[in-house]
C-alpha positions in Angstrom: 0.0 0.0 0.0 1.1 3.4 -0.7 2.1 6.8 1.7 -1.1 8.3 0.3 -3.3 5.3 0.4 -2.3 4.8 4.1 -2.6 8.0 5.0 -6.3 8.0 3.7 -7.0 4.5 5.6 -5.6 6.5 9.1 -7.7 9.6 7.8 -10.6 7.7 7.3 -10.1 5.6 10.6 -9.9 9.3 12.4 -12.8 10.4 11.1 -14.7 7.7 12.3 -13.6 7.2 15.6 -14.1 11.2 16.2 -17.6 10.9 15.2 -18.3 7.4 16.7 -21.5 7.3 13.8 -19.7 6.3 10.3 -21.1 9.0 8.1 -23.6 8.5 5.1 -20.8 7.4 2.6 -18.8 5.5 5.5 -21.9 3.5 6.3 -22.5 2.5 2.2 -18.9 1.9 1.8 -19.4 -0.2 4.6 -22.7 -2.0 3.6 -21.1 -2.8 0.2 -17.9 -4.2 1.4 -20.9 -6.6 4.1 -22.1 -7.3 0.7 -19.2 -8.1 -1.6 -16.0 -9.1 0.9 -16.7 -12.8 0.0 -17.4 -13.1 -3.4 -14.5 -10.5 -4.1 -12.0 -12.7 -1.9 -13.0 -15.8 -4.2 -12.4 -13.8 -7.4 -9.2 -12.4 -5.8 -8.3 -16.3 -5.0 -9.6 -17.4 -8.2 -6.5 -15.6 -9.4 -4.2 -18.1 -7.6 -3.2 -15.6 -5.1 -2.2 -16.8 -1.3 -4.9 -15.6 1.1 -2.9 -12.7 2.5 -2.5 -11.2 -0.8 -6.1 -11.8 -2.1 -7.6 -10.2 1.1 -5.0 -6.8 1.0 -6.5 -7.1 -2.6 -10.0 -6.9 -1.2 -9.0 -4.1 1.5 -7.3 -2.0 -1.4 -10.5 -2.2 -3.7 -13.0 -0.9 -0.9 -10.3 1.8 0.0 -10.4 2.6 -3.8 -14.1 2.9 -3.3 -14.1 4.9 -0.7 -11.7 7.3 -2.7 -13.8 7.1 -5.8 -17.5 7.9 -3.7 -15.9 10.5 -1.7 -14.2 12.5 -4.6 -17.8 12.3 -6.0 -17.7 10.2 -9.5 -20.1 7.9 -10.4 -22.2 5.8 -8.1 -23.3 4.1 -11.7 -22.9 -0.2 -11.2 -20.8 -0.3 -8.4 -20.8 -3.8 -8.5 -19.2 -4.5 -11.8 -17.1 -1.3 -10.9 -15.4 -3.4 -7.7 -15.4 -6.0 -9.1 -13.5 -4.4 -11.8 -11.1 -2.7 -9.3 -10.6 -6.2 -8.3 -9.3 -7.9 -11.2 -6.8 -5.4 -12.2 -5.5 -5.6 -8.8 -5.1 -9.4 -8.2 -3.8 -9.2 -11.5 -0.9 -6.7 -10.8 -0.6 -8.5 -7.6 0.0 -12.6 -9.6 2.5 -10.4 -11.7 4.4 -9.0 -8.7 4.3 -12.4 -6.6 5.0 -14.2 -10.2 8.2 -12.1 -10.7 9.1 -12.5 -7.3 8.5 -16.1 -7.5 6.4 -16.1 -4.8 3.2 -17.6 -6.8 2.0 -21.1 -5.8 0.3 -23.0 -9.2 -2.1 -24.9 -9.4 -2.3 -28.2 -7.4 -0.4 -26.8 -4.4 -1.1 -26.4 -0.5 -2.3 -23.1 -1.7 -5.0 -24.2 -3.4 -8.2 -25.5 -1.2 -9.6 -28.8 -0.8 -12.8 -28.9 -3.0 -14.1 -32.4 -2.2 -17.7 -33.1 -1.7 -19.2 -34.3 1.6 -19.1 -37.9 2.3 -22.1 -39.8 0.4 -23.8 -42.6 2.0 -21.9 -45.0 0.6 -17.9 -45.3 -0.4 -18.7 -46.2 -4.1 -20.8 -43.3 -4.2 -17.9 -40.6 -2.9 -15.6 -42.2 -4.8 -18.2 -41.2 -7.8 -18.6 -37.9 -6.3 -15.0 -37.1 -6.3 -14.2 -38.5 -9.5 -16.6 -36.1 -11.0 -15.3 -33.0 -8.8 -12.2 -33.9 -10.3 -12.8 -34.0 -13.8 -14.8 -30.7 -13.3 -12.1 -28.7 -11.5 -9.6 -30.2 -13.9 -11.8 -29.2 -17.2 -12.3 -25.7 -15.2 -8.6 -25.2 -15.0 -7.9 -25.9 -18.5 -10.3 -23.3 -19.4 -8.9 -20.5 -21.3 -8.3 -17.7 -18.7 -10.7 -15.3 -20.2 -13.5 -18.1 -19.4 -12.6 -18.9 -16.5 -12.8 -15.5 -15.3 -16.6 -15.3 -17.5 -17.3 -17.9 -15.3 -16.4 -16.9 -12.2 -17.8 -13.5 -12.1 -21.6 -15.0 -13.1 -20.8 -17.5 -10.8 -21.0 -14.5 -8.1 -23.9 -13.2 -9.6 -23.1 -10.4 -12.0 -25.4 -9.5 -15.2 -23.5 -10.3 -19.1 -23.3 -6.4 -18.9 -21.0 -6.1 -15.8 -19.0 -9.0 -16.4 -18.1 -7.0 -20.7 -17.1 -3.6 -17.8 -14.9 -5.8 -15.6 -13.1 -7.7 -18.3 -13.2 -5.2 -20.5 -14.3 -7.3 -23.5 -17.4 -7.5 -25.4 -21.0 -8.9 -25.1 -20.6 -11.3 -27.3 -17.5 -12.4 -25.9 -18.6 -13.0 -23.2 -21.7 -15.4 -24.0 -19.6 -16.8 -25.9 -17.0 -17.7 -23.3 -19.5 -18.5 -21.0 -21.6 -21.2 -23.7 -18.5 -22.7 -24.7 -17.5 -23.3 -20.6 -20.9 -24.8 -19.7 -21.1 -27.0 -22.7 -17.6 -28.3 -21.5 -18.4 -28.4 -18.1 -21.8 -30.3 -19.0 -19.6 -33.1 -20.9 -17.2 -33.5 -18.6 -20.3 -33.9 -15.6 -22.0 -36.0 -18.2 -19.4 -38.7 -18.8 
């Protein structure tokens, strides 16, 4: 973090602990980060990002916010907008930690254990995992555009707001998004 992005946080910390009552754009600043802390952290993960980093990412975007609301520019789609603020982050953060050589891949204790609850019976979780497998596997050999289509209407955003955070079109991105269910669907379907 930067002198002047600290220097804001302690500002902002100030200003809140004088008035004990977060002001009007504290309290939405602070709603929205209630609101999109988790699925921002998953995206930031999703990035293959240690936890540390992805959450600093998280802080960093809902500083930016902050920033952004209080210098009075848009309020227009704030979602897709931190979202957004998000990506380009975690991304300048895989490059730092990737020139550093500090970036775990894929397959390592970074990333999280994604198996499915126990099934009645050990045939069936053996099933169960098998398919988990295949899916993750056929998810991670996604192109990462699609992935990150993926992702974001995983967490709920509109065809719209996932062409503002990527920055590519609509059609792009319905096409990313067909072409990643219809492999996902075959891979669940074999």
């Amino acid at each position: 973090m930067s002198i002047t992005r600290t220097e804001s946080a302690i500002a902002i910390a100030q200003t809140s602990a004088a008035s004990q009552k977060p002001s009007p754009l504290e309290q939405e600043v602070i709603d929205l980060f209630d609101r999109f802390r988790a699925p921002l952290l998953r995206y930031a993960l999703g990035f293959g990002l240690p936890v540390q980093d992805a959450e600093e990412v998280v802080q960093e975007v809902f500083l930016s916010l902050f920033q952004h609301l209080q210098r009075g520019k848009s309020r227009e789609n704030l979602p897709g907008w931190v979202f957004r603020v998000a990506h380009n982050l975690a991304l300048k953060r895989r490059a730092s930690l990737s020139s550093a050589g500090n970036l775990a891949g894929p397959g390592s204790a970074q990333e999280p254990d994604l198996r499915a609850d126990p099934a009645p019976n050990p045939e069936d979780q053996l099933a169960s995992n098998q398919t988990q497998r295949r899916l993750l596997a056929v998810f991670h050999a996604l192109p990462e555009q699609d992935r990150r289509c993926l992702t974001l209407r995983a967490e709920g955003l509109r065809y719209r707001e996932i062409c503002q955070v990527l920055g590519v079109s609509l059609g792009s991105v319905s096409l990313s998004l067909s072409r990643s269910l219809a492999r996902l669907t075959h891979a669940a379907e074999r």
